[in-house]
C-alpha positions in Angstrom: 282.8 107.1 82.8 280.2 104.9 81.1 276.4 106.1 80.5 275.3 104.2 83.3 277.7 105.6 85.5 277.1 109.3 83.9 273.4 108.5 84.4 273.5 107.9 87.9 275.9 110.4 89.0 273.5 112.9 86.5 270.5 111.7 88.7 272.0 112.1 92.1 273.5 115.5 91.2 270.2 117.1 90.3 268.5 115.4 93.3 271.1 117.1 95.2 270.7 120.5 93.2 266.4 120.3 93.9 266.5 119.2 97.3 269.5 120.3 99.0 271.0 123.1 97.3 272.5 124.7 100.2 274.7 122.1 101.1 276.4 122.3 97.8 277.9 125.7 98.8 280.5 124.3 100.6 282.2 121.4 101.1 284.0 118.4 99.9 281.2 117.8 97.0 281.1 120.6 95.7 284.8 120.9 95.1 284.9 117.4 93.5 281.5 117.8 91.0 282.0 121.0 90.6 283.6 121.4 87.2 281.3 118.3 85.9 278.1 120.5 87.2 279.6 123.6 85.6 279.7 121.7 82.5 276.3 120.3 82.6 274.9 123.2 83.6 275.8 124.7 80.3 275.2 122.1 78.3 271.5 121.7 77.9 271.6 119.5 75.6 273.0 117.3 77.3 270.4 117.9 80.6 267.4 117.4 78.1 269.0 113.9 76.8 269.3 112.6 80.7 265.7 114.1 80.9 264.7 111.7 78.1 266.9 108.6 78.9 265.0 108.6 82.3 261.6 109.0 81.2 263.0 106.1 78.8 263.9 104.3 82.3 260.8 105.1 84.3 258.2 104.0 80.8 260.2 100.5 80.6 259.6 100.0 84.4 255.6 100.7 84.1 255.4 98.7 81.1 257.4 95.6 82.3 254.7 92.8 82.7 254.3 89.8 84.3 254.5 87.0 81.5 251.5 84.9 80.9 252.7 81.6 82.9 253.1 84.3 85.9 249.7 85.4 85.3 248.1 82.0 85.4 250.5 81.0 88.3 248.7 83.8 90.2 245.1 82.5 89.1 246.0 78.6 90.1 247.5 79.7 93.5 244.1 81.3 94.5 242.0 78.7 93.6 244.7 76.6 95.9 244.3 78.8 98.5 240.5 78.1 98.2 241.0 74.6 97.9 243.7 74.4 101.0 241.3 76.2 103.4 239.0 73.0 103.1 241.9 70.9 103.8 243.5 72.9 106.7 240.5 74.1 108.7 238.8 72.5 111.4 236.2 75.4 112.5 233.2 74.2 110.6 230.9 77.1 111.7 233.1 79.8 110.7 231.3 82.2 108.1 232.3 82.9 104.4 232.7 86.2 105.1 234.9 85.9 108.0 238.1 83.5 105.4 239.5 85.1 102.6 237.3 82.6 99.8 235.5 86.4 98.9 238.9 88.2 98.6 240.2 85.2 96.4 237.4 84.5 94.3 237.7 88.6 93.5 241.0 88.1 92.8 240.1 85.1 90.0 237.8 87.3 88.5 239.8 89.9 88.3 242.7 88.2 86.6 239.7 86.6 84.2 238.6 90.1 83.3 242.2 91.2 82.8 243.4 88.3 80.1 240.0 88.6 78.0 240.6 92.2 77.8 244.4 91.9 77.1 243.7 89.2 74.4 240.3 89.9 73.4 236.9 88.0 73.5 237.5 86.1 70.5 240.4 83.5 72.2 240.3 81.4 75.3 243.5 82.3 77.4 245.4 80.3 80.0 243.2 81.0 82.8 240.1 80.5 81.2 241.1 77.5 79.7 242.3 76.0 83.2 239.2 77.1 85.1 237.0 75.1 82.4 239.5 72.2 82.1 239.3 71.8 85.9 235.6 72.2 86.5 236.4 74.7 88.3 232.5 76.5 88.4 230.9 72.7 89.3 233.5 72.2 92.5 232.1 75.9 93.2 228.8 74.7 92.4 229.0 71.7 95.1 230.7 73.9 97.5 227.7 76.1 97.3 225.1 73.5 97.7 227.1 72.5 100.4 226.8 75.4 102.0 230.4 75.1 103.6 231.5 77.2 104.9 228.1 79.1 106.0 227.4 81.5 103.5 228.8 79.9 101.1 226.0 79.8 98.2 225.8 83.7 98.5 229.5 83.8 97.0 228.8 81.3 94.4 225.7 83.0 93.5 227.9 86.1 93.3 231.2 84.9 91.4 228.3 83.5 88.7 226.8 86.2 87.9 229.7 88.4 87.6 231.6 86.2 85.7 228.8 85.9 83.2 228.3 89.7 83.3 232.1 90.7 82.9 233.4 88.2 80.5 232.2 89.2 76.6 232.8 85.9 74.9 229.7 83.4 75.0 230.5 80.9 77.5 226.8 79.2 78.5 227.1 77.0 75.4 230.3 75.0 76.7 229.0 72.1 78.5 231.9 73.1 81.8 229.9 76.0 81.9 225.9 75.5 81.1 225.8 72.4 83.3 227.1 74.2 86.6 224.7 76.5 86.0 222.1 74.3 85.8 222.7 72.9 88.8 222.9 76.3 90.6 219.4 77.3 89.0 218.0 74.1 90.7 219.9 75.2 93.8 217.3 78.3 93.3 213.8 79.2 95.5 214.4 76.2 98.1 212.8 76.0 101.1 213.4 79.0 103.8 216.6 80.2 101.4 218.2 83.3 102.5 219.8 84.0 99.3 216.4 85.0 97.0 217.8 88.5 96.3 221.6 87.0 94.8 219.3 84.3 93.1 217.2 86.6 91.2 219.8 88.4 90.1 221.8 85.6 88.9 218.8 84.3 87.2 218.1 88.0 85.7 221.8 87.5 84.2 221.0 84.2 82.7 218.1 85.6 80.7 219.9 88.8 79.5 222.3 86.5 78.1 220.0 84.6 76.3 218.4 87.3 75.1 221.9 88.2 73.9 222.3 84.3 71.9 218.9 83.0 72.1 220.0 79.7 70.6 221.9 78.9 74.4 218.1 78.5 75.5 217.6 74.9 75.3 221.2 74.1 77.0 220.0 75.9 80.1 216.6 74.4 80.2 218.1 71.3 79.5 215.6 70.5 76.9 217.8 67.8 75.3 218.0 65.6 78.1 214.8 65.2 78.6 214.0 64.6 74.8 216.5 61.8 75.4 215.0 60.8 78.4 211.5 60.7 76.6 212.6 58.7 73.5 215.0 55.8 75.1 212.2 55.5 78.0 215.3 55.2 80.5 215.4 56.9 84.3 219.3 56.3 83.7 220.7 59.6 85.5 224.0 59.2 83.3 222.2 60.2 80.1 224.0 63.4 80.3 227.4 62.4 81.5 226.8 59.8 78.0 226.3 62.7 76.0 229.5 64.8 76.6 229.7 67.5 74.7 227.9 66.9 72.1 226.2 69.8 70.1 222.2 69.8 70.9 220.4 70.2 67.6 218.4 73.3 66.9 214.7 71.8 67.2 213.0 71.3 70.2 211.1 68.6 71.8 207.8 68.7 73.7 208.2 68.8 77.4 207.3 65.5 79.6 204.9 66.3 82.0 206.0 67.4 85.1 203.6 65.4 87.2 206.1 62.9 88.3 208.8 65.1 89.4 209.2 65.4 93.6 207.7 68.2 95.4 207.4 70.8 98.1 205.1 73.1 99.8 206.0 76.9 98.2 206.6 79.5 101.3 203.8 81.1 99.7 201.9 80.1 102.7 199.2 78.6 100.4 199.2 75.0 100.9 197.5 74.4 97.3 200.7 75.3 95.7 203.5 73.0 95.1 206.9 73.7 94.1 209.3 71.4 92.1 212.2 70.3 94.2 214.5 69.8 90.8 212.6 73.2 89.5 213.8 74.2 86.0 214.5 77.8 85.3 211.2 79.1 84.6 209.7 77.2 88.0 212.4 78.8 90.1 211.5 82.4 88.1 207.4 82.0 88.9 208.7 81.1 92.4 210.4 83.8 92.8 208.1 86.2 91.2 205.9 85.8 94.3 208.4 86.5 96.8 207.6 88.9 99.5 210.7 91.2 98.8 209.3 93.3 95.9 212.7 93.7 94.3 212.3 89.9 93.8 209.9 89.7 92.5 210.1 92.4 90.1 213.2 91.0 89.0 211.8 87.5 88.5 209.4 89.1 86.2 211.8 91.2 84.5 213.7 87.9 83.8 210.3 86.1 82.6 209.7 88.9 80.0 213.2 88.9 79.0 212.9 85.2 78.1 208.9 85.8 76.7 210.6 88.5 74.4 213.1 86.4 72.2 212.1 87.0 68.7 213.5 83.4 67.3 210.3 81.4 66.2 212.3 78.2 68.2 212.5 79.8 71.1 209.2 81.4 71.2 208.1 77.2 70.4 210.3 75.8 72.9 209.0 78.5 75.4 205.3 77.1 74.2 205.8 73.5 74.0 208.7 72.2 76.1 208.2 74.4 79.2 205.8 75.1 81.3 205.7 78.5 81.3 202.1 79.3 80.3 200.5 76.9 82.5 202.6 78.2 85.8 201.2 81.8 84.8 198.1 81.0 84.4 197.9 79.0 87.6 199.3 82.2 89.4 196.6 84.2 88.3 194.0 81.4 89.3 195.7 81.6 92.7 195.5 85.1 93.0 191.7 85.5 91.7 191.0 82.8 94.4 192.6 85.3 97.2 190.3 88.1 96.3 187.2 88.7 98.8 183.8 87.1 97.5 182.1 89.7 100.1 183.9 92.7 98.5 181.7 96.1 97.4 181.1 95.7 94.2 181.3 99.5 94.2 184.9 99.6 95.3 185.9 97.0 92.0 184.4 99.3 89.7 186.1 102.1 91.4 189.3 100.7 91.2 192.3 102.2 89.7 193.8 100.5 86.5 197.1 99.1 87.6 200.6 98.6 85.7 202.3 95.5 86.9 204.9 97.5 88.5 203.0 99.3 90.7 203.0 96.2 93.7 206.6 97.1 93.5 206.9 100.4 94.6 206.4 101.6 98.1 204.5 104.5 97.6 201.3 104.6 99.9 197.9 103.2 98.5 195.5 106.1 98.1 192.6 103.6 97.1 192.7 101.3 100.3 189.8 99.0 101.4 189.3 95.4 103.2 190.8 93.6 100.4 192.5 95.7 98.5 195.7 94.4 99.0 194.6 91.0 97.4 192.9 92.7 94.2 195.8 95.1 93.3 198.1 91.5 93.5 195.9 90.1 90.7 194.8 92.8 88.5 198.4 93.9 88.1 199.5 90.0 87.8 196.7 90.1 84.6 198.5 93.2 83.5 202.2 91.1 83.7 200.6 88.8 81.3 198.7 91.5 79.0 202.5 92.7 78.9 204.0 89.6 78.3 201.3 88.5 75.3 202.4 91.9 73.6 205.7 91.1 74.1 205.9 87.6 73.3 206.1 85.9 69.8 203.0 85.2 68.1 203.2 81.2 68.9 204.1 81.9 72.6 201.1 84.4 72.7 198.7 82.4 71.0 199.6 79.2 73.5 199.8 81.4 77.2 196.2 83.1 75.9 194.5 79.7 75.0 195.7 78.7 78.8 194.3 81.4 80.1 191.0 80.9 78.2 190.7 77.5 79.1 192.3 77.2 83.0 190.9 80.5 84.1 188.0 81.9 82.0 186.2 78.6 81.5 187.9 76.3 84.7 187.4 79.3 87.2 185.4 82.3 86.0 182.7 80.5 83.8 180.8 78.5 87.2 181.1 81.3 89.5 179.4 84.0 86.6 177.0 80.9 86.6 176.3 80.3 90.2 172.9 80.5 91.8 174.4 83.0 94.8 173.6 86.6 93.2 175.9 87.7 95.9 178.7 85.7 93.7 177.6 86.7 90.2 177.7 90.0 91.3 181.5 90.3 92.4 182.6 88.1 89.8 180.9 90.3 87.2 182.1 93.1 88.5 186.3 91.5 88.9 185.2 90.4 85.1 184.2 93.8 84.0 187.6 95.4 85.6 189.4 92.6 83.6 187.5 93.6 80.4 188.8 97.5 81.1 192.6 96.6 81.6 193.1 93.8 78.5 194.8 95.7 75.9 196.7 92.8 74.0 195.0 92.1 70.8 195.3 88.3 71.6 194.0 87.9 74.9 191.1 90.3 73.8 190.1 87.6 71.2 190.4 84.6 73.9 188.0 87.1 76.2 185.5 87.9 73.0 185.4 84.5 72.8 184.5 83.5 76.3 181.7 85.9 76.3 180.1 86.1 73.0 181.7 83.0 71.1 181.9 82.9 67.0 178.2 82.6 65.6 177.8 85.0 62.9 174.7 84.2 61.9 171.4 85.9 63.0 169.8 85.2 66.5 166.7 83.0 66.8 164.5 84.2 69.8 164.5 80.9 70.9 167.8 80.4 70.9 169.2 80.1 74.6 171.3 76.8 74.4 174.3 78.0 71.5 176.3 80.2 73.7 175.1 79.3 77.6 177.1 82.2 79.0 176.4 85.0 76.6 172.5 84.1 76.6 172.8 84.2 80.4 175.0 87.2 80.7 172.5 89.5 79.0 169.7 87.5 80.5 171.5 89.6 84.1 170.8 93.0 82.1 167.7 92.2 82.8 168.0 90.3 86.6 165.3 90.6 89.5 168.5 92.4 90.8 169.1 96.2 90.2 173.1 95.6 91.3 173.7 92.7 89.1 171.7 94.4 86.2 174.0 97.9 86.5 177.6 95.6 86.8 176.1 93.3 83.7 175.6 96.4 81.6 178.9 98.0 82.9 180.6 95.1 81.3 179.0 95.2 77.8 179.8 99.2 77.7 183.3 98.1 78.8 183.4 95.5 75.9 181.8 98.5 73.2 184.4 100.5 73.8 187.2 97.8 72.9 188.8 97.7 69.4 187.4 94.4 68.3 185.2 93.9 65.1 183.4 91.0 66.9 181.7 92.5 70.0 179.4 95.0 68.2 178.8 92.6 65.1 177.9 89.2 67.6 175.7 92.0 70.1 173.5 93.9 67.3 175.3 94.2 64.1 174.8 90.8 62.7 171.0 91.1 63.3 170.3 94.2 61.1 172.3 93.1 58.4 169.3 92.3 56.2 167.2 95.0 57.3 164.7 92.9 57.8 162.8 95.4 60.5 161.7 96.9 57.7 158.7 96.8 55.2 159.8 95.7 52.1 158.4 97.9 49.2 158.7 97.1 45.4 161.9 98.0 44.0 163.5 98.9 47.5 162.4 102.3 47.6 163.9 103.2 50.9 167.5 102.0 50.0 167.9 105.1 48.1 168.1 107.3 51.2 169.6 107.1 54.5 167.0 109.2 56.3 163.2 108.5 55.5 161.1 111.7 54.2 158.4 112.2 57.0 155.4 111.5 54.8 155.9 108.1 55.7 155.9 108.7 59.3 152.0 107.6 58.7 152.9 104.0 57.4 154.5 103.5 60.8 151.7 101.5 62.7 153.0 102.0 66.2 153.1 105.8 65.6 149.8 106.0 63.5 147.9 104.3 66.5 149.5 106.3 69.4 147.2 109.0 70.8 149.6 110.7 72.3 152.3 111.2 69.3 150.2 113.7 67.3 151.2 116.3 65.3 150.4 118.8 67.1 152.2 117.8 70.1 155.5 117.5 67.9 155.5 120.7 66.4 154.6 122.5 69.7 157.6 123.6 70.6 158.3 124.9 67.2 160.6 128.0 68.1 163.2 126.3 70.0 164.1 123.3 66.9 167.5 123.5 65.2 167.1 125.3 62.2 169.6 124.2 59.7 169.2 127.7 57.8 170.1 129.4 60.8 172.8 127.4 61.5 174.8 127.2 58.2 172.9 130.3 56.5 172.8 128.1 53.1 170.4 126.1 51.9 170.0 122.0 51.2 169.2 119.6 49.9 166.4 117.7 51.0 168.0 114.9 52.9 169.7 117.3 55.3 166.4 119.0 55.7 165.2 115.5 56.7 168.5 114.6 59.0 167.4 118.1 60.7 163.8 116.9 61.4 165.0 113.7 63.1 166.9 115.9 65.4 163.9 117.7 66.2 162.1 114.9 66.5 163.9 113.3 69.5 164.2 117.4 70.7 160.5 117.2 70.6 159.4 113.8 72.2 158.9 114.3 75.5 156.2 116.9 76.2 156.9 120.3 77.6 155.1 119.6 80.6 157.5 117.0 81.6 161.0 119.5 80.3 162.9 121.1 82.8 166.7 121.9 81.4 165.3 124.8 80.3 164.3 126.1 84.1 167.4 124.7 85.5 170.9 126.4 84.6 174.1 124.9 83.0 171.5 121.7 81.7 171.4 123.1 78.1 171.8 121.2 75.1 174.8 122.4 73.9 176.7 120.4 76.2 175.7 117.4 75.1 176.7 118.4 71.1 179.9 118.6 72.4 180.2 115.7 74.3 178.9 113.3 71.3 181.4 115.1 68.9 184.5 114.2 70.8 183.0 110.5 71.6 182.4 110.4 67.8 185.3 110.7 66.4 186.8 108.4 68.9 184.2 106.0 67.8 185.0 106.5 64.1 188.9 106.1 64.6 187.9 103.3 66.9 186.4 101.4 63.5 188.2 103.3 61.2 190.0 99.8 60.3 187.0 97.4 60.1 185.9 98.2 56.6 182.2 99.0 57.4 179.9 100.1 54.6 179.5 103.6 53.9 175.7 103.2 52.1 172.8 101.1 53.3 172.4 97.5 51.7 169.9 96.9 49.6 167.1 94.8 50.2 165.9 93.5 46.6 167.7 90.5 47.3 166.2 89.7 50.4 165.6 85.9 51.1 164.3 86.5 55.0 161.1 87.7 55.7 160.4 90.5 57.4 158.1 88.7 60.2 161.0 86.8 60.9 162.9 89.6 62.3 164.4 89.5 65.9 166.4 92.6 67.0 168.9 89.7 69.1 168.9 89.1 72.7 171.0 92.1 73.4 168.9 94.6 71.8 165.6 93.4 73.5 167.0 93.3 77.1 168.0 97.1 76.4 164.7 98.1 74.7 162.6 96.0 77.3 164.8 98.4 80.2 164.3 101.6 78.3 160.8 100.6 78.1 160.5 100.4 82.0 162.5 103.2 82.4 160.0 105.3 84.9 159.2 102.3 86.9 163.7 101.8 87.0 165.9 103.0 90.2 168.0 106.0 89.2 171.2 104.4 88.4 169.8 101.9 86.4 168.4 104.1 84.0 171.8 105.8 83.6 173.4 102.8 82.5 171.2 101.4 80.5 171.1 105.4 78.1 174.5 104.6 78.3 175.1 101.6 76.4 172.1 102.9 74.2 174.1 106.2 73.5 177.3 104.1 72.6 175.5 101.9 70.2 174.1 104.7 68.6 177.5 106.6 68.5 178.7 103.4 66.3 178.8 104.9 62.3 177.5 101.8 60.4 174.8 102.9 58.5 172.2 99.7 59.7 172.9 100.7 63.4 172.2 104.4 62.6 169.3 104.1 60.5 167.7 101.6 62.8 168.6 103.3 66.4 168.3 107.3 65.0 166.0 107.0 62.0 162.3 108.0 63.6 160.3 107.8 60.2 161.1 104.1 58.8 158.7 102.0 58.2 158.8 99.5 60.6 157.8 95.4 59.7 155.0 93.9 61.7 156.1 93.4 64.9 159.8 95.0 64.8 160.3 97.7 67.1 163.1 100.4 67.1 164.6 102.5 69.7 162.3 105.3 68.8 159.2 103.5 69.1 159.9 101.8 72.6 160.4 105.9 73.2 156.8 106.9 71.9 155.2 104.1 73.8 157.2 105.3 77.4 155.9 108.8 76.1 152.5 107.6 75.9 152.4 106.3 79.4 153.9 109.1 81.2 151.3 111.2 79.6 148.8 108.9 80.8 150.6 109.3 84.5 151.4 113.3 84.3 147.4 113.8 84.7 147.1 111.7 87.5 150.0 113.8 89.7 149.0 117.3 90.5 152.2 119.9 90.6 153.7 117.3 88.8 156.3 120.0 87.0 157.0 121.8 90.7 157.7 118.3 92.2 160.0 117.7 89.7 162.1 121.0 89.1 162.6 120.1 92.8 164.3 117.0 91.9 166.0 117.8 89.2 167.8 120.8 91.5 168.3 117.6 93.7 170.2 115.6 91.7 172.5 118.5 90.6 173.7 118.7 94.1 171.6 122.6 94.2 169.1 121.9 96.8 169.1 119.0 99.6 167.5 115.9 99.5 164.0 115.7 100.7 161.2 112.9 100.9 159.4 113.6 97.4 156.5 111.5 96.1 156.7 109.4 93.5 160.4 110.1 93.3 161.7 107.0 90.9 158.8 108.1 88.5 160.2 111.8 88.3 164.5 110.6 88.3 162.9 108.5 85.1 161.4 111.9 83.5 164.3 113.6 84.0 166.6 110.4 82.7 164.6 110.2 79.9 164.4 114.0 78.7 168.5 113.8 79.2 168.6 110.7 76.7 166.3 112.4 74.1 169.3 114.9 73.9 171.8 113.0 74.3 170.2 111.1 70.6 169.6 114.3 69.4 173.2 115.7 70.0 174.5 111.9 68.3 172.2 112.5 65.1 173.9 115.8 64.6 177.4 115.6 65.0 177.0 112.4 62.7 175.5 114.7 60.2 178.4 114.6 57.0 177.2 118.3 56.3 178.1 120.0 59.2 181.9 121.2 59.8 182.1 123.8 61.1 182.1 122.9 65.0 181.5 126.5 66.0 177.7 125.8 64.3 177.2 123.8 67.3 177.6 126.8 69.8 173.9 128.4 68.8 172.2 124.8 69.3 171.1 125.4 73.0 167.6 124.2 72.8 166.3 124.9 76.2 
């Protein structure tokens, strides 16, 4: 008996012995095998090596493989069986999904997947090589466009971008492969297309792998062609087919403009925008990006920042100079800040929630719903895309999308309609402004925003001056408007732009004004540069102060018993310059008379609230500038080539002194916001700005004013109005307890006149609280607890 033979009868003897066992008892088998079994029985060595000779059997079986000819025989008889089902069927209107093109298309992908992984990414196998040898992804390609039979671009859009998902080795650089694609991407966003969902996805797949090999960029925006195109001056369509496959070199043209190119109306339902016919793929990616399927569009934008992101300075420059990325983005957000309501509440703008360009996406409910809305959270979270995008991007892609930006929207769209005579207009677009202002956080679109506002003059204001910078003279000029609402928005946007980490804001508004200190008086040998806080002696050689009847020195020191006490405070003594820091926060504790104080009848108004408040905002300030370089001492005035008549606090400045000078005749809210860009200017630690804002005893120059002298002239004139009011402290108790929400509104006399009172005593605090948390001698923050002054 040979081993086969022994093998067999070994294999059918123990299938006999597992599965039938009883019929082995008796019978004809059992009394021919049964010596052999006997034997093998015993023998189990000879058991264990038919065990192993048919594991041997059974491996070699699972193991056996198709050779590769069979492999690619398989491949070419699907794609023939694709190819025959055009040939043999005569149902035109039959659907995709209803042949077996999906089941063999699967089947080519598979066997794709299958020979890169059994030979690696690095070669080209049999398959691969036939399906680019054949064209096979351009027939699939014109079948798609085709659309034959129906439904027919979904699989193509499909079998695209799995085959550029699945298979590892770069593939978009070989010309069989990049020009298909093109050709689908232009098959992309059409008219009424059914498809957007497959399309964004197949785009999303392009851009990952270009951000994957970055130099395949300018073969899928076809950058080359239209260099050639450009240079020979030819409309010849067969430039391409001319250039085979030729390698494109590694620079990059500028982009023709795209002016000639046919159109169509976008499904946008806006008839002002216009959509390439033979888009590109960033045209077919802004397209999309406003699709009304939010997965769409969030994808399209995925795929936008994808491309944005690629380090590589070329493709960062072909992004910025051969596409035209930046000007389709910009003209997005034009189209969507011409949707938003020019009747909106202006109250509902600055109310509005800051947005992440995601949120549009999701489908949780809108808790901050109003008329309009819907149109407002579309572009403030289209500006946040780009805010994204310019952090993201390189810095020559940045630089280029925020100069568009600057020029089409700030100075094309926003610039007339700040300027525009309808106040109804200024005031939305101030307000939309001011939001914009809050959400910017990209250092580069900040500058381009700095810019449109304020512009680059460094030098010192002339009060003449109105004609340099048109909008920023005009935009404080509305500080200042015959209209409260446009005066509170105006002022809401410069206290949005003071607390922005840009060097340029505070020095263009106040900074480079005081930079001479030429507001003061100029003694021999620059007396007063050797201190940072005056001694009071010289509160005399103030003339504003030594002519006011009403700031005596009686009337400071009258409420004696409830000043800060450093002493009791630190329980060491000082020097004299902290003595004198200590008198200037008396002095604003002190300022308005105690006939017009009432924190101190009221509960939970103290003082100490306000210490604590101006600490945290301090040091927020103070990391805010930490990086600016700002001088720690006063300059010194020796060298001073500017006379001190000359002086002009800026436009700024004066539109906030002149309001604080007003501030009893002032509605409520008005007030408010003008302490409040006061109090952020004064929170600011650059020792001009303090000294000139917080410094009560310098010696002012002939007509210079400081903050603290347009405070002892308002002083003056309610002490003049106190005696004209009888129960003038009752009456305004009572609307102080208002205002805190403790008693109900009532009709009270001379109402705005008593809101200004209590406005103003708050702001004298709120000085005195800045002055002493910018104090360098006091650490210890639990000093501050014992500073309740009323």
């Amino acid at each position: 008996m040979t081993g086969q033979e022994t093998a067999t009868t070994t294999t059918w003897v123990w299938y006999r012995i597992w599965s039938h066992p009883a019929s082995l008892a008796n019978g004809s088998q059992t009394r021919k095998c049964g010596p052999y079994l006997v034997k093998l029985l015993i023998n189990s060595t000879v058991i264990m090596d038919m065990f192993s000779k048919l594991t041997n059997l059974f491996q070699q079986a699972l193991e056996t493989r198709e050779p590769p000819v069979h492999l690619l025989d398989s491949f070419v008889e699907h794609w023939k069986g694709i190819t025959n089902y055009y040939i043999e069927t005569t149902d035109e209107t039959r659907p995709v999904k209803q042949t077996d093109i999906p089941w063999r298309l699967k089947q080519m992908l598979d066997i794709l997947v299958y020979e890169e992984g059994q030979q690696g990414p690095e070669k080209i196998g049999p398959c691969m090589e036939y399906l680019l040898q054949h064209k096979l992804l351009e027939t699939l390609c014109t079948l798609g466009k085709a659309q034959y039979p129906p439904g027919m671009n979904h699989q193509v859009l499909v079998f695209f971008s799995k085959i550029l998902v699945q298979i590892q080795k770069p593939m978009l650089h070989i010309i069989n492969v990049y020009r298909p694609v093109q050709k689908l991407v232009r098959l992309c966003g059409l008219l009424g297309s059914q498809t957007e969902k497959e399309e964004s996805h197949f785009l999303f797949v392009i851009c990952s792998r270009v951000k994957q090999d970055p130099y395949v960029l300018n073969y899928i925006l076809e950058i080359e062609k239209k260099k050639l195109s450009k240079l020979s001056n030819s409309t010849s369509e067969d430039t391409e087919t001319e250039r085979g496959g030729e390698p494109l070199p590694s620079s990059y043209p500028a982009a023709p403009s795209p002016a000639s190119e046919p159109t169509q109306h976008s499904p946008t339902g806006s008839s002002a925008v216009i959509f390439p016919a033979n888009a590109g793929l960033i045209q077919v990616l802004v397209h999309l990006s406003k699709s009304q399927k939010s997965r769409v569009a969030r994808k399209a934008c995925e795929s936008l920042l994808l491309l944005a992101s690629l380090p590589e300075e070329e493709a960062a420059e072909c992004l910025a100079e051969s596409t035209p990325l930046c000007q389709l983005l910009v003209e997005r957000l034009c189209e969507l800040y011409s949707q938003v309501s020019a009747t909106i509440d202006p109250t509902e703008i600055h109310s509005f929630p800051q947005l992440h360009w995601t949120d549009p996406f999701t489908q949780d409910e809108d808790s901050h719903s109003f008329s309009g809305s819907e149109h407002m959270k579309r572009f403030f979270a289209w500006l946040d895309f780009l805010d994204h995008l310019l952090k993201e991007a390189p810095k020559i892609l940045a630089m280029k999308l925020a100069k568009e930006i600057h020029n089409i929207w700030l100075i094309g769209v926003l610039q007339p309609a700040l300027l525009q005579l309808s106040e109804m207009g200024v005031l939305v677009n101030t307000a939309l402004l001011c939001c914009a202002v809050r959400s910017v956080q990209s250092p580069v679109l900040m500058d381009e925003l700095v810019l449109f506002l304020l512009g680059r003059d460094t030098q010192s204001e002339l009060r003449l001056d109105t004609e340099t910078h048109v909008l920023r003279y005009h935009l404080i000029e509305h500080c200042d408007h015959i209209s409260d609402e446009i005066s509170i928005t105006t002022l809401r946007l410069f206290e949005e732009l003071l607390q922005k980490p840009h060097w340029d804001i505070i020095y263009n508004l106040v900074l480079r004004n005081l930079e001479n200190r030429c507001y003061l008086i100029h003694t021999p040998g620059g007396a007063e540069d050797s201190r940072h806080f005056t001694d009071p002696d010289h509160v005399g050689e103030n003339e504003e102060l030594e002519e006011d009847p009403f700031f005596t020195e009686d009337e400071f020191h009258s409420s004696e018993e409830h000043l800060l006490s450093r002493s009791e405070l630190t329980g060491e003594s000082h020097c004299s310059g902290q003595s004198q820091a200590v008198e200037i926060v008396n002095s604003f504790l002190c300022l308005v008379p105690q006939e017009a104080k009432t924190s101190q009848l009221v509960q939970g108004a103290g003082y100490d609230t306000y210490v604590h408040d101006a600490n945290k905002q301090f040091k927020e300030c103070t990391a805010l500038t930490q990086a600016w370089d700002w001088p720690q001492e006063l300059k010194p005035t020796e060298a001073q080539t500017i006379s001190s008549s000359d002086f002009f606090e800026g436009h700024f400045l004066k539109v906030l002194f002149d309001r604080i000078g007003r501030i009893l005749e002032q509605p409520y809210e008005l007030n408010l916001q003008v302490t409040s860009v006061l109090s952020r200017l004064a929170l600011f630690p650059h020792p001009h700005l303090h000294e000139y804002l917080l410094d009560p005893y310098i010696s002012l120059a002939p007509g210079a004013r400081s903050l603290f002298s347009v405070l002892i002239r308002v002083i003056g004139g309610l002490m003049e109005r106190i005696q004209l009011i009888p129960n003038f402290t009752e009456m305004l108790v009572q609307v102080r307890r208002q205002l805190m929400g403790l008693d109900e509104e009532t009709g009270v006399d001379h109402v705005i006149l008593l809101k200004g009172v209590i406005v103003l005593e708050e702001f004298c605090k709120e000085l005195a609280a800045i002055v002493f948390v910018k104090l360098p001698s006091i650490d210890d923050s639990s000093n501050w607890q014992n500073t309740d002054m009323v």
